[in-house]
MARFIPA-574038 format. One line per 2 residues: number of its first residue (from 1); for each residue x, y, z of N, C-alpha, C, O. Coordinates in steps of 0.05 Angstrom, whole numbers. Each point is the difference from the previous one (the first is absolute). Last residue first. Example, Ala and Ser with C-alpha at 12.3 -4.5 7.8 and 13.67 -1.06 7.14 Angstrom:
# MARFIPA-574038
2 = 257,-45,142,16,24,1,-15,22,14,10,22,4  -4,-137,-5,-18,24,0,18,24,0,21,0,13
***
This chain:
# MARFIPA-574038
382 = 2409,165,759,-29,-20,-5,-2,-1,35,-18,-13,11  107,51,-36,-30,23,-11,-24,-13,-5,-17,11,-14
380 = 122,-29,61,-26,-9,-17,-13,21,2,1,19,16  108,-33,-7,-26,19,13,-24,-1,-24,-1,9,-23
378 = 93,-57,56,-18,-7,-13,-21,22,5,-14,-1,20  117,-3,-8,-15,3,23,-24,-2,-31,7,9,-22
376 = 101,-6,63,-17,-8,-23,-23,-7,13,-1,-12,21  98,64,7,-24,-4,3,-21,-7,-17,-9,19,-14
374 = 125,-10,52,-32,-12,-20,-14,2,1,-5,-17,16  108,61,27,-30,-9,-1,-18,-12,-25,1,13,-21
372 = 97,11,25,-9,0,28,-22,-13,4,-1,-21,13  59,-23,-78,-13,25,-3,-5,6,31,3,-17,17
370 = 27,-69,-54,17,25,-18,5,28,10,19,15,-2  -76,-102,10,19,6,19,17,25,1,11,12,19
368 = -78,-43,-89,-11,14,24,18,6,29,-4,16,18  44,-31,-116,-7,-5,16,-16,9,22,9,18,13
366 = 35,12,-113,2,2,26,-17,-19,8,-15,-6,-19  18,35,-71,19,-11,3,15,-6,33,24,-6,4
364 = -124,-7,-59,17,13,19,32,-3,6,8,-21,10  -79,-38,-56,6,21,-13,12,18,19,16,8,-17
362 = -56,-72,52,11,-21,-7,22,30,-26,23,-4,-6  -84,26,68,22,2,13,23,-21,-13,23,-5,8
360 = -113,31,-43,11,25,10,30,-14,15,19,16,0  -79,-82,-22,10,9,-21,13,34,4,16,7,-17
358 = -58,-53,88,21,-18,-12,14,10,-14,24,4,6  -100,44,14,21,13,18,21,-16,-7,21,11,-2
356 = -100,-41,-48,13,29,-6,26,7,15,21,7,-12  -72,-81,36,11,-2,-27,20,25,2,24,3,7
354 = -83,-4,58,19,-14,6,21,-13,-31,22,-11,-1  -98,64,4,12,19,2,23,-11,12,18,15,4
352 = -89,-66,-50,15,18,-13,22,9,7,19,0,-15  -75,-58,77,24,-12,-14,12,19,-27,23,-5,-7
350 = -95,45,57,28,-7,23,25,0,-20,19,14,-6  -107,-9,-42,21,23,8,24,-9,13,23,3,-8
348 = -93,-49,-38,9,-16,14,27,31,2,24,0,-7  -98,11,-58,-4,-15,20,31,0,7,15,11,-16
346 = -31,77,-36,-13,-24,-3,-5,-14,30,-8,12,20  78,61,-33,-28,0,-9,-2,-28,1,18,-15,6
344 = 61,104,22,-11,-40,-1,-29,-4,-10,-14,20,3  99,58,-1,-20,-5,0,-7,-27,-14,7,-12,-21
342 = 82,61,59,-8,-13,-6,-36,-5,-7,-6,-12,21  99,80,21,-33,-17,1,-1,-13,-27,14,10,-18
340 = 75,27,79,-1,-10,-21,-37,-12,8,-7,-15,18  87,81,20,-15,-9,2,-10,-10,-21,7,13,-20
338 = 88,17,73,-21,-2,-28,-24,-9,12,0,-7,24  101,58,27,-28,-14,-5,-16,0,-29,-1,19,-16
336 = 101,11,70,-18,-3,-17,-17,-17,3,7,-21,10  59,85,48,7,-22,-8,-21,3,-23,-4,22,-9
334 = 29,49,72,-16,-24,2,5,-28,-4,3,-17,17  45,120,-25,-22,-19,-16,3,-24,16,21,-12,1
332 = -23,111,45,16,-13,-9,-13,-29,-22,-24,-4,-1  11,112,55,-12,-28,-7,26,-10,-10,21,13,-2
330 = -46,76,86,15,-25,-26,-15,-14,-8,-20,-8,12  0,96,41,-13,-19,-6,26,-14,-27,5,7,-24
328 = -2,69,131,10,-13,-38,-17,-26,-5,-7,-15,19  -6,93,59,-7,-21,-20,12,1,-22,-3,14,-20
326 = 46,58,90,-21,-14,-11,-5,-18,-16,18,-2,-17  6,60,121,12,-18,-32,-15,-3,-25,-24,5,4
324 = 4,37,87,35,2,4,11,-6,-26,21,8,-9  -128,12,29,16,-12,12,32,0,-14,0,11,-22
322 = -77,61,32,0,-17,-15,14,-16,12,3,9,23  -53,61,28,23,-1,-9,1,-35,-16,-10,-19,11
320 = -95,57,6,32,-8,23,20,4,-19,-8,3,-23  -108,31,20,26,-22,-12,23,-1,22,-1,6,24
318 = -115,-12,-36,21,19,15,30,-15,-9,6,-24,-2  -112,48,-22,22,-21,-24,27,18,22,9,22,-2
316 = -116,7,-11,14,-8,35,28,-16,-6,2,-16,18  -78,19,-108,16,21,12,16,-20,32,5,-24,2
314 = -65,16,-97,15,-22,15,21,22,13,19,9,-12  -124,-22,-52,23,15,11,19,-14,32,-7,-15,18
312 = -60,-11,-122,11,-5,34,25,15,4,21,0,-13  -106,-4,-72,19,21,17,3,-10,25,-17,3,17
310 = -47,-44,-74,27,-2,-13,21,16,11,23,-3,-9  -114,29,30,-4,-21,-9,28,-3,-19,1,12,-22
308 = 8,49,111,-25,-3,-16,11,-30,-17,18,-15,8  29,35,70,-9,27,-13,-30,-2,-11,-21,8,10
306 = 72,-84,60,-17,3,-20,-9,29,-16,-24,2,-1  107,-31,61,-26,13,3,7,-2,-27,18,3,-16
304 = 58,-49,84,-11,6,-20,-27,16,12,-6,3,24  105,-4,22,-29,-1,-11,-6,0,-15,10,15,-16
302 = 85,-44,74,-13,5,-29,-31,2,0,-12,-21,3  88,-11,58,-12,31,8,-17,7,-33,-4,22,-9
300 = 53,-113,14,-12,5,20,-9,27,13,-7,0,24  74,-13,-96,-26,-12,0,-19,2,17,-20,11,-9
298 = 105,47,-7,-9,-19,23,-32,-5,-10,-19,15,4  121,13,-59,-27,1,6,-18,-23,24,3,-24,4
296 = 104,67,-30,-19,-34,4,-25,16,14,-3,11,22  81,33,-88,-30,1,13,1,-31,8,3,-21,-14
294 = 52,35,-61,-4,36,7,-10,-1,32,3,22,11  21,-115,-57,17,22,-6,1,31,15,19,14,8
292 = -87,-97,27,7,12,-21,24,18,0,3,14,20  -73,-82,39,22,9,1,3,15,-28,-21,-5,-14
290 = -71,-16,79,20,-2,-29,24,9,1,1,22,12  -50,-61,78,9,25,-9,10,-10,-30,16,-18,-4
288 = -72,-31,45,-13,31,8,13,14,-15,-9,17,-16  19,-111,-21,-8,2,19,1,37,8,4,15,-19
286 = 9,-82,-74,4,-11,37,-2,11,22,5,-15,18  -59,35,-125,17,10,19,7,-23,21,-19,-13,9
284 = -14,4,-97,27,0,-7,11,15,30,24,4,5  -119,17,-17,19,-13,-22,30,6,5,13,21,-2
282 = -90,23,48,-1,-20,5,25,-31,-10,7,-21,11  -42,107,-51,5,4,32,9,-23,12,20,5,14
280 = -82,-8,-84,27,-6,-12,18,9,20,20,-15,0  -106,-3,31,9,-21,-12,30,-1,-10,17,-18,3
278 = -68,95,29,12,-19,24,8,-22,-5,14,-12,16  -52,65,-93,24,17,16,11,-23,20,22,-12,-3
276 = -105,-13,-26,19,8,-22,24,2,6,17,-17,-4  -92,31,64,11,-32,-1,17,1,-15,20,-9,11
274 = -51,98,-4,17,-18,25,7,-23,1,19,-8,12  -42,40,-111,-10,8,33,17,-12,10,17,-16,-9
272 = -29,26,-98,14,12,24,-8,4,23,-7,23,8  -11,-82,-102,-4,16,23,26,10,7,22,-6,-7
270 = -57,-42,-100,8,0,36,-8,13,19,-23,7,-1  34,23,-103,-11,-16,20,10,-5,22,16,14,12
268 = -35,81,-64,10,-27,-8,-6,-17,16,-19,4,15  -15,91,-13,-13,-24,-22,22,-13,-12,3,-1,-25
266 = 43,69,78,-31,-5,2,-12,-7,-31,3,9,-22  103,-20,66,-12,20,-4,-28,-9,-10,0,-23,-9
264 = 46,-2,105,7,-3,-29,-10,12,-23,-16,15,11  55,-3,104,-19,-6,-16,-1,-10,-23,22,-11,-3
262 = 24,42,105,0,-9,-25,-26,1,-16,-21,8,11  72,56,50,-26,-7,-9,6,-20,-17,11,6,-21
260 = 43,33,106,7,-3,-33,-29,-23,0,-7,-18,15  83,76,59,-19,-8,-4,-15,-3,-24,4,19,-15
258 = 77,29,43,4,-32,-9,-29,-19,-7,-1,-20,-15  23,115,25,2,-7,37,-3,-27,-5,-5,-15,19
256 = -19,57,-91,35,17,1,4,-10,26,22,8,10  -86,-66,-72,2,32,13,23,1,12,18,-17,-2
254 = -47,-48,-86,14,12,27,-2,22,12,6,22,-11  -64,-98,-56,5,36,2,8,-2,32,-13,-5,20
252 = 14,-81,-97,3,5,34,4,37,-1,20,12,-9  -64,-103,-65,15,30,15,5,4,25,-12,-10,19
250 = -18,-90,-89,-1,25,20,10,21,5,24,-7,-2  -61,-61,-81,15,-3,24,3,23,9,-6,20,-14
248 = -83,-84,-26,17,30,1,23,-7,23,-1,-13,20  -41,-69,-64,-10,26,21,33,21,-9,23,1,-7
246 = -85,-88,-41,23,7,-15,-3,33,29,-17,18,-4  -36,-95,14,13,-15,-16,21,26,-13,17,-8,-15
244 = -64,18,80,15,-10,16,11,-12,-29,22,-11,1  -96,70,22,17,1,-22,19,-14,10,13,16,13
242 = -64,-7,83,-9,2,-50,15,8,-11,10,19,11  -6,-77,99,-8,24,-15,8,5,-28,14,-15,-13
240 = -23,-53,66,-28,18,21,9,21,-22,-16,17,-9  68,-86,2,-19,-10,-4,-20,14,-4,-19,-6,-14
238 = 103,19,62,-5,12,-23,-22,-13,-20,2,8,-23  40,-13,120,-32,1,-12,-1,5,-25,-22,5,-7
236 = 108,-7,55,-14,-26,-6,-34,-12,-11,-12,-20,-8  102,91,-36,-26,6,25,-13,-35,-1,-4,-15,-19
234 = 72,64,-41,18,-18,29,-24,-1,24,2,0,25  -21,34,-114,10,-19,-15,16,-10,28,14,-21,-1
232 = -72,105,4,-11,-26,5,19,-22,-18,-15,-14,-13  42,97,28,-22,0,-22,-17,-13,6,-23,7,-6
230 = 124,-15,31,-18,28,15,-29,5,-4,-12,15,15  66,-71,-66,1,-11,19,-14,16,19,-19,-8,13
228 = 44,37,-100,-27,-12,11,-1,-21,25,-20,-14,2  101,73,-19,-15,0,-17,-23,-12,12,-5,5,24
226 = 86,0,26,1,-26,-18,-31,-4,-8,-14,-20,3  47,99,46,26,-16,-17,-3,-20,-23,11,-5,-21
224 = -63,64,100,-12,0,-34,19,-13,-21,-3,-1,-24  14,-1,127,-31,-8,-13,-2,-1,-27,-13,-16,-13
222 = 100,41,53,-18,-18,14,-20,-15,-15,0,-22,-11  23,112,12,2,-9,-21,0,-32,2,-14,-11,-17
220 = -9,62,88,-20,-4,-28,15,-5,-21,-13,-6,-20  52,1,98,-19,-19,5,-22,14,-21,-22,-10,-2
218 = 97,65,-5,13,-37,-4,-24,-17,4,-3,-19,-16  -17,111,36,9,-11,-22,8,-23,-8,-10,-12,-19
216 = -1,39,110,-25,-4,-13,8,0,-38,-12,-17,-13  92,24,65,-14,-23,10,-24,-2,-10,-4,-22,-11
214 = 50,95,0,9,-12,-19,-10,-29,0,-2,-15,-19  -29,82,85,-15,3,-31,17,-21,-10,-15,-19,-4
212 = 40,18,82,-28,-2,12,-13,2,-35,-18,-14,-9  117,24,34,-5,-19,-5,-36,-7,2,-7,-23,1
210 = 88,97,-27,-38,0,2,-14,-23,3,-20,-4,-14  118,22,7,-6,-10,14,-28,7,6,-10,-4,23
208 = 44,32,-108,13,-33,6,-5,-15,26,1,-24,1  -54,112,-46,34,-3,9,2,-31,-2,-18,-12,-11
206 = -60,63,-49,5,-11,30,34,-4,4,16,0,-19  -88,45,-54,24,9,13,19,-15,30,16,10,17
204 = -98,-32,-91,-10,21,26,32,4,17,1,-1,24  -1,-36,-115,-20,17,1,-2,10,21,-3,24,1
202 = 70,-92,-4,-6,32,-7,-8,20,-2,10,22,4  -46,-116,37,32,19,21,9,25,-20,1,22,10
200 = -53,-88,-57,-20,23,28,23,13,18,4,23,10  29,-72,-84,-18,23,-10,-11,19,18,-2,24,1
198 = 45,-107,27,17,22,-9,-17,21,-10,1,22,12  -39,-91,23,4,8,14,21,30,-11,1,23,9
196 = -37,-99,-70,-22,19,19,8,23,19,-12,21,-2  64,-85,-32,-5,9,-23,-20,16,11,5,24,-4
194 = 28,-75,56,18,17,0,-5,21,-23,11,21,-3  -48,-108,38,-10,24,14,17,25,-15,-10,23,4
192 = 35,-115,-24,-21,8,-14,-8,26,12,-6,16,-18  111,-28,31,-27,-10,0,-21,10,-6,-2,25,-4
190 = 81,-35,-60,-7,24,23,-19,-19,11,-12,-17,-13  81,-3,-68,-17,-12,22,-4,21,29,15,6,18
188 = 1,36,-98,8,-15,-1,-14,-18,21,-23,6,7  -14,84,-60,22,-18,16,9,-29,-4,-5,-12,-21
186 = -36,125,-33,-3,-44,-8,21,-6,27,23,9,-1  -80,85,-26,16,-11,13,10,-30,5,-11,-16,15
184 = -33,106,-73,1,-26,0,16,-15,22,23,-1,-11  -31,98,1,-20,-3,-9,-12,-35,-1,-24,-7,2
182 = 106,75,54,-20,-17,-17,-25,-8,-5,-17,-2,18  76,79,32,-15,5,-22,-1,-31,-9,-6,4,-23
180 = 46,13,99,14,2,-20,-17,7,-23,13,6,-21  -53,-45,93,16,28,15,16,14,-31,-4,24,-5
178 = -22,-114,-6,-19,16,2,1,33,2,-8,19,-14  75,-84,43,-8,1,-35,-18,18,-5,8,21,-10
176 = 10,-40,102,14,17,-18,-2,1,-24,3,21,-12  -51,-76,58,-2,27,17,10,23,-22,-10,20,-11
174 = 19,-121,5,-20,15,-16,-10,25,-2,-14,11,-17  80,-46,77,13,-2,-35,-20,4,-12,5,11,-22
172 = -30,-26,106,17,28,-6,13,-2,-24,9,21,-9  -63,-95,50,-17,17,-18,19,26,-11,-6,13,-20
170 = 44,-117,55,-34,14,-4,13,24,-18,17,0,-18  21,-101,9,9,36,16,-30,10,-4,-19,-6,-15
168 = 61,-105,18,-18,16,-2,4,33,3,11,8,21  57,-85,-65,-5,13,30,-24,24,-13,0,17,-19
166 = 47,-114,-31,-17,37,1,-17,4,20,-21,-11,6  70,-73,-68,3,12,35,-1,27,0,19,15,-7
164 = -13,-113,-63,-15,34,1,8,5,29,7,-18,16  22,-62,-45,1,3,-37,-16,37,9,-4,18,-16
162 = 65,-89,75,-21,15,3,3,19,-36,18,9,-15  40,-82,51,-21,-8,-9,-19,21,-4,-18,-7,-15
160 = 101,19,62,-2,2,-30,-18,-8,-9,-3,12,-21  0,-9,106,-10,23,-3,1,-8,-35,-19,2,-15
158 = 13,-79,80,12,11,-10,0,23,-21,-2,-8,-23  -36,-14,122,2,-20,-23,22,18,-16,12,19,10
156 = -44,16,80,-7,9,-30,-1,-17,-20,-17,5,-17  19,-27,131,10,-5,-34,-14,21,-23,-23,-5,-7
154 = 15,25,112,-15,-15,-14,18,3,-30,2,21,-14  8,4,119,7,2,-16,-18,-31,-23,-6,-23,5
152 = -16,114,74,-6,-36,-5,17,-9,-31,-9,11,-20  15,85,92,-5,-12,-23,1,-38,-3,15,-16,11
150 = -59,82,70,24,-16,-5,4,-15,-43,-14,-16,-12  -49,110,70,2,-28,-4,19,-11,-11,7,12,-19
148 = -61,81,-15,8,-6,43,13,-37,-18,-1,-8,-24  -17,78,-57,-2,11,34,13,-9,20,17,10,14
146 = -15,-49,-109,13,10,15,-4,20,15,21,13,6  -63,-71,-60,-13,30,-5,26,20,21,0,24,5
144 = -16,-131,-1,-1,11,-24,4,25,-5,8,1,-24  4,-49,127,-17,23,-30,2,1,-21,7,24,-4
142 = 12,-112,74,14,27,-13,-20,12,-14,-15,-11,-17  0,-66,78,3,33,9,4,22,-18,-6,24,3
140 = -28,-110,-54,14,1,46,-3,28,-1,-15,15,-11  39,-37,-91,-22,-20,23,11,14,31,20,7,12
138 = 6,39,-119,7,-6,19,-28,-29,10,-17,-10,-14  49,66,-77,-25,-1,14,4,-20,27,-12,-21,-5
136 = 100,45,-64,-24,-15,8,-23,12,11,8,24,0  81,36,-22,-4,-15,9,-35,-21,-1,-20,13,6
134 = 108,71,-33,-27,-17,-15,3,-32,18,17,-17,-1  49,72,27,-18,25,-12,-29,-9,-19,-18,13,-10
132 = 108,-59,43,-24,-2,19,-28,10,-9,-23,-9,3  111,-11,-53,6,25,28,-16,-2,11,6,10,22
130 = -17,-65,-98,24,-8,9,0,29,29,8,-8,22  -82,18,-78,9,-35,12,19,2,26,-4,1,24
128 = 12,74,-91,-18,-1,21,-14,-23,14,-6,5,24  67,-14,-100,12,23,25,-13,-5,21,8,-13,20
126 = -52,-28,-94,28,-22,20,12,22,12,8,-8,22  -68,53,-77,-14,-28,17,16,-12,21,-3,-4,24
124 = 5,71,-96,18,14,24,-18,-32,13,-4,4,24  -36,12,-101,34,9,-12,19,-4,32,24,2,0
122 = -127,-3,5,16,-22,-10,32,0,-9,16,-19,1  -90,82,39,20,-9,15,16,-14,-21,24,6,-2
120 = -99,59,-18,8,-11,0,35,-14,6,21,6,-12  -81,75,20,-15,-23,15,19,-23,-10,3,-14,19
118 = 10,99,-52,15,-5,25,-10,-23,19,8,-7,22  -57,87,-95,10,-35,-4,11,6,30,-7,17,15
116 = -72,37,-82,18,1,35,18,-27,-2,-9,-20,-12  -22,94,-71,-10,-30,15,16,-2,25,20,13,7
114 = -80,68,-78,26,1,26,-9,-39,-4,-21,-12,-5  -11,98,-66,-3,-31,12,37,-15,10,22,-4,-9
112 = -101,90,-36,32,1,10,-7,-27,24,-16,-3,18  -30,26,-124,-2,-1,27,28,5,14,21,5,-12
110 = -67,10,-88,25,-1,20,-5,6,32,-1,21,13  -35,-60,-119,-10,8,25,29,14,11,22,-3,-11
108 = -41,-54,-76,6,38,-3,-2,17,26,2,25,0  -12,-128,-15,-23,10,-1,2,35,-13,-17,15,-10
106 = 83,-75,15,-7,-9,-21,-27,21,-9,-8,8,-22  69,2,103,15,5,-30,-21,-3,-23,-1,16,-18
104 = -27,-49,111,-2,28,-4,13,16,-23,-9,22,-6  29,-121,8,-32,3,-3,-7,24,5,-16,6,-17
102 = 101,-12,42,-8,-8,-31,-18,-5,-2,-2,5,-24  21,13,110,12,15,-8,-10,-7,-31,-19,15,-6
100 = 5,-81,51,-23,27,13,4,21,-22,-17,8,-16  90,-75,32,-30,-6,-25,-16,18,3,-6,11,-21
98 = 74,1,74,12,-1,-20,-27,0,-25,-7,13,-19  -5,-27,110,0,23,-6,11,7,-24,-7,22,-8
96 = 14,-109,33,-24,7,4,-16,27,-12,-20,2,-13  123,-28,38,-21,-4,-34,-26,-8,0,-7,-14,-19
94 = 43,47,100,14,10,-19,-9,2,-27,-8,18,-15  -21,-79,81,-13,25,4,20,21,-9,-5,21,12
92 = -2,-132,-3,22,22,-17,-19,31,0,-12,3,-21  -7,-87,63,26,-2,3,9,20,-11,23,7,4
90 = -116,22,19,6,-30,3,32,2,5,10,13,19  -84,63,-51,37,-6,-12,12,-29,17,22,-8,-7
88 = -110,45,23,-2,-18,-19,26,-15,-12,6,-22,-10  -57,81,88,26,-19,-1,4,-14,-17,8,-23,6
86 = -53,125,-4,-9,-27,-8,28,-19,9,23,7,-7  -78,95,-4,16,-21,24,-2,-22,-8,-22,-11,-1
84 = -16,108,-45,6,-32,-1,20,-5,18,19,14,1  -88,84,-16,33,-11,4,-11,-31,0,-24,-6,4
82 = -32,81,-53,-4,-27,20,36,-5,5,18,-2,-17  -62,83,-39,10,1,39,8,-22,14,10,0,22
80 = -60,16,-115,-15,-3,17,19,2,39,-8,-3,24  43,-13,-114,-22,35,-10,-11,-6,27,-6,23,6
78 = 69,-85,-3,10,19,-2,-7,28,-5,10,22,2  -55,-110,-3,12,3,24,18,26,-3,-2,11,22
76 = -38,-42,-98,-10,9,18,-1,7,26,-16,16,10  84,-61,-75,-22,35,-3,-11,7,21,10,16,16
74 = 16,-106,-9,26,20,2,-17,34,-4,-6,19,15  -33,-113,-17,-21,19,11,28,27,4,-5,20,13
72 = 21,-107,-63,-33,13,1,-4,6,15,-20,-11,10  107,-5,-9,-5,8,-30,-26,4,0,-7,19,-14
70 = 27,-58,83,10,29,2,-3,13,-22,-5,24,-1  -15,-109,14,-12,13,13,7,26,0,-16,17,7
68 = 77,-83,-45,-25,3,-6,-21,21,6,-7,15,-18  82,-29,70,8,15,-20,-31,0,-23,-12,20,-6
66 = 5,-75,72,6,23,15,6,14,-18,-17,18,0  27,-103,-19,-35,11,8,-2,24,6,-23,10,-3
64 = 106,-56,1,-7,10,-26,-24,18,1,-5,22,-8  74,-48,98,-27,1,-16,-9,19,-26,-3,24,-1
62 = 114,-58,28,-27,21,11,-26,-10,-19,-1,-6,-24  91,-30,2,-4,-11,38,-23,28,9,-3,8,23
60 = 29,-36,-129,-5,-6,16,-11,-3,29,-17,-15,9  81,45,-82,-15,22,9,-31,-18,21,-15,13,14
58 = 95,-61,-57,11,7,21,-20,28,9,5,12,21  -34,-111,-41,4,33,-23,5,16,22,-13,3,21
56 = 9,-92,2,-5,-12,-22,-1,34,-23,-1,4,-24  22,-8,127,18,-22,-19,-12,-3,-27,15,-14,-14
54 = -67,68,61,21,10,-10,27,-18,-1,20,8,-11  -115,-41,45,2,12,-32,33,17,-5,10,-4,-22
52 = -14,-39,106,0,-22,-23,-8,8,-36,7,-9,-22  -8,73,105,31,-20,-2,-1,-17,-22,18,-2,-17
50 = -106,31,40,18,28,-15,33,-9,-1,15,6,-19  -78,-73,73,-6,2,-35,21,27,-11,17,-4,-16
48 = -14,3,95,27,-26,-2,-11,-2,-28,15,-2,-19  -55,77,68,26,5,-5,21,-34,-10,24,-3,-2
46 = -125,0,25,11,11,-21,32,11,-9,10,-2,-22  -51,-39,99,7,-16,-13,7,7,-36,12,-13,-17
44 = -32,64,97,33,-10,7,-2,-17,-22,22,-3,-10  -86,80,-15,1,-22,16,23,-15,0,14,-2,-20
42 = -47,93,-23,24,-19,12,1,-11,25,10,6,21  -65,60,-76,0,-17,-21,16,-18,15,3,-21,-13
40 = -65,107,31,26,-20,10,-2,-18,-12,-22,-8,-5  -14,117,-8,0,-33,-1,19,-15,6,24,6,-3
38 = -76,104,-4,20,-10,6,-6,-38,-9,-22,-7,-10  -5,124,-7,-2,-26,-15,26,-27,18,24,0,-5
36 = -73,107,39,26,-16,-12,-11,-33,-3,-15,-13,15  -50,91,-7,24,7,2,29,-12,-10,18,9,-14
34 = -131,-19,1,19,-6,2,30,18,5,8,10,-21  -122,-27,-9,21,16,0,19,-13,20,-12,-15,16
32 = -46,-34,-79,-8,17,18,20,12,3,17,-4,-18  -26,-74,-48,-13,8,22,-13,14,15,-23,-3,7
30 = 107,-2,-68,-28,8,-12,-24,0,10,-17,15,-8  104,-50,40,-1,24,-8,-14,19,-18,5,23,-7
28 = -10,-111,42,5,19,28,-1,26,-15,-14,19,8  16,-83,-73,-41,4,17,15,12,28,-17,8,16
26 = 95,-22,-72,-21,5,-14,-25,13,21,-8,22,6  74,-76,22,2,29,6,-15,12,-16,-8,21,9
24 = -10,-117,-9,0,9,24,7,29,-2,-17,14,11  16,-82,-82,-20,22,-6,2,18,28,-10,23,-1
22 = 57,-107,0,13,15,-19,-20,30,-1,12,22,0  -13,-100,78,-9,8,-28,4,24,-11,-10,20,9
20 = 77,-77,58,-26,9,-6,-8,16,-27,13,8,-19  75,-54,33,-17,-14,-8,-37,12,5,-20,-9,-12
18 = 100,26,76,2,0,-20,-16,-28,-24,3,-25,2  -44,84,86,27,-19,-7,1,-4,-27,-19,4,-15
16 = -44,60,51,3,-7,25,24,-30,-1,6,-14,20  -44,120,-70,17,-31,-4,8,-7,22,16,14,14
14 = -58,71,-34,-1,-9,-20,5,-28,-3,-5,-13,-20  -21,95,102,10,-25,-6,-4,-3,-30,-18,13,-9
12 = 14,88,58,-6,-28,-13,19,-22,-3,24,3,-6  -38,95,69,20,-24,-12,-15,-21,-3,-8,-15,17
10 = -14,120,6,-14,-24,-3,26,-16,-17,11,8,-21  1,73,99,2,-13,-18,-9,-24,-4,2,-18,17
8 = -40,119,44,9,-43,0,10,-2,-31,-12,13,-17  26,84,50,-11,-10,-7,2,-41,1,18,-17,-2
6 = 49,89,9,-17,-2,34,-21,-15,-12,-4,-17,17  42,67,-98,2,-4,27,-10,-4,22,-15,15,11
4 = -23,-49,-103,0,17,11,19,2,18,1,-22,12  -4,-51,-89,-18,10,29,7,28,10,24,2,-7
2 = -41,-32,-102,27,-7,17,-11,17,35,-13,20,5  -28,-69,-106,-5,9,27,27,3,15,15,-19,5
***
């Protein structure tokens, strides 16, 4: 299916983090019809697992799952029109694309497959530290978002510690790939909306200051980022509603004035209604205005309507000029933790498990002093 000009584009979800179920672009793309195949795989906490797999193989720092996936459904997406958006390329959206690239070698396919990088700071950390140019999340007056207000100075700690640092970018690097003829598009840390948003900002031709559509995009992609959460998997009733043990994940058909149907495709599970939607709407926001790379979308001018059974439409999505900067997300390590169970039976548990912990510390080459924390804890089942 490829959309029409002026026509709404339908953008599927396949993956709402890394580690969803593998069969996900599969059943989007066998489902129903579809325009573009999209998924987010990058959660802040994933970029420190993708740090930690590529210390251990230097091809490492992007979602495998993703390349998987591509290998089952690469064909088809290409007899069928489907473009792919995906943030899968993580630390390395180079060799992301690299693998892509050899799984379309193996298959005999030939796609044309763009990756976006520039998200990542880390090489340049202590520059940007050091000049101001990366700063904390402020207290008091100061803005984060650098509009209005007194900067508040708040410690970075020490940057060398930082094992990731990748500045969020939206959607115009998806703009242009696309624009370019791709067929696959792998990023880097983009925000989750962005995968959504880029497609719909090509397809319907928008400029950069269309802030009223690029805004109703972001607040659907918004919604369909994180897969069945949209479904009923972020609903408090979900009690009330069926197939809950395995639901369909969702679409968003964009109209060209930003306005955008979600839905999912017919005879899977879960839902899609207003409660659905207002639940995941709802996620991960502080307050009216979303801030973002392209767009700060204004929560607070947003409608929903009930279409029909699985069809909520989400139009009135008024946007603003983005703000001055953008989100970087660092990690750094921690330190370490274990955990150690034990299973107890018989009589006189206590005095077991006061044995046991003896003997755990009598074998230790550390001390409970040693450590930050302890926690030993008896958890009965009688």
């Amino acid at each position: 299916m490829t959309a029409a000009p002026g026509a709404p584009i339908r953008i599927a979800n396949c993956s709402g983090f890394f580690g969803d179920r593998l069969s996900g672009a599969r059943e989007m793309v066998d489902g129903g019809p579809i325009d573009v195949l999209t998924g987010d795989w990058l959660a802040e906490l994933t970029m420190l697992i993708l740090s930690r797999l590529r210390e251990r193989r230097p091809a490492g720092g992007f979602a495998g799952t993703f390349v998987t996936q591509m290998e089952q459904v690469m064909g088809d997406c290409l007899d069928r029109g489907i473009r792919v958006v995906s943030n899968a390329g993580g630390l390395d959206p180079a060799g992301c694309a690299d693998a892509v690239q050899s799984v379309a070698d193996r298959l005999g396919l030939h796609p044309t497959i763009a990756y976006v990088d520039g998200d990542d700071l880390l090489p340049r950390i202590a520059e940007l530290a050091q000049s101001g140019d990366l700063r904390p999340f402020g207290t008091g007056t100061h803005d984060v978002h650098g509009d209005h207000g007194d900067h508040v100075d708040v410690d970075l700690g020490d940057v060398g510690r930082f094992v990731t640092a990748n500045a969020y970018l939206g959607c115009w690097g998806i703009v242009d790939a696309l624009a370019n003829g791709a067929d696959i598009v792998i990023t880097g840390r983009v925000t989750d909306a962005a995968v959504t948003c880029g497609p719909a900002a090509w397809h319907h031709g928008w400029a950069r200051d269309d802030w009223d559509a690029l805004a109703g995009a972001v607040v659907a992609g918004h919604v369909i980022e994180c897969s069945g959460q949209a479904t009923g998997g972020n609903y408090s009733f979900f009690t009330e509603v069926s197939g809950m043990d395995r639901v369909g994940f969702p679409w968003a058909e964009v109209a060209a004035d930003g306005s955008a149907v979600i839905g999912k495709h017919d005879g899977t599970g879960g839902e899609v209604s207003i409660g659905t939607v207002t639940s995941q709407l709802l996620y991960e926001i502080g307050g009216e205005r979303y801030l973002g790379p392209d767009v700060t979308a204004r929560f607070d001018t947003i409608e929903l309507e009930q279409l029909a059974p699985d069809r909520v439409r989400i139009s009135g999505t008024r946007g603003e000029p983005p703000p001055s900067t953008l989100k970087v997300a660092t990690n750094e390590l921690g330190g370490y933790r274990n955990t150690v169970a034990v299973a107890l039976t018989g009589i006189d548990i206590d005095a077991k498990a006061a044995a046991i912990e003896a003997a755990f510390w009598r074998a230790c080459p550390f001390g409970p002093d040693d450590v930050a924390s302890v926690d030993a804890r008896v958890i009965r089942t009688d």
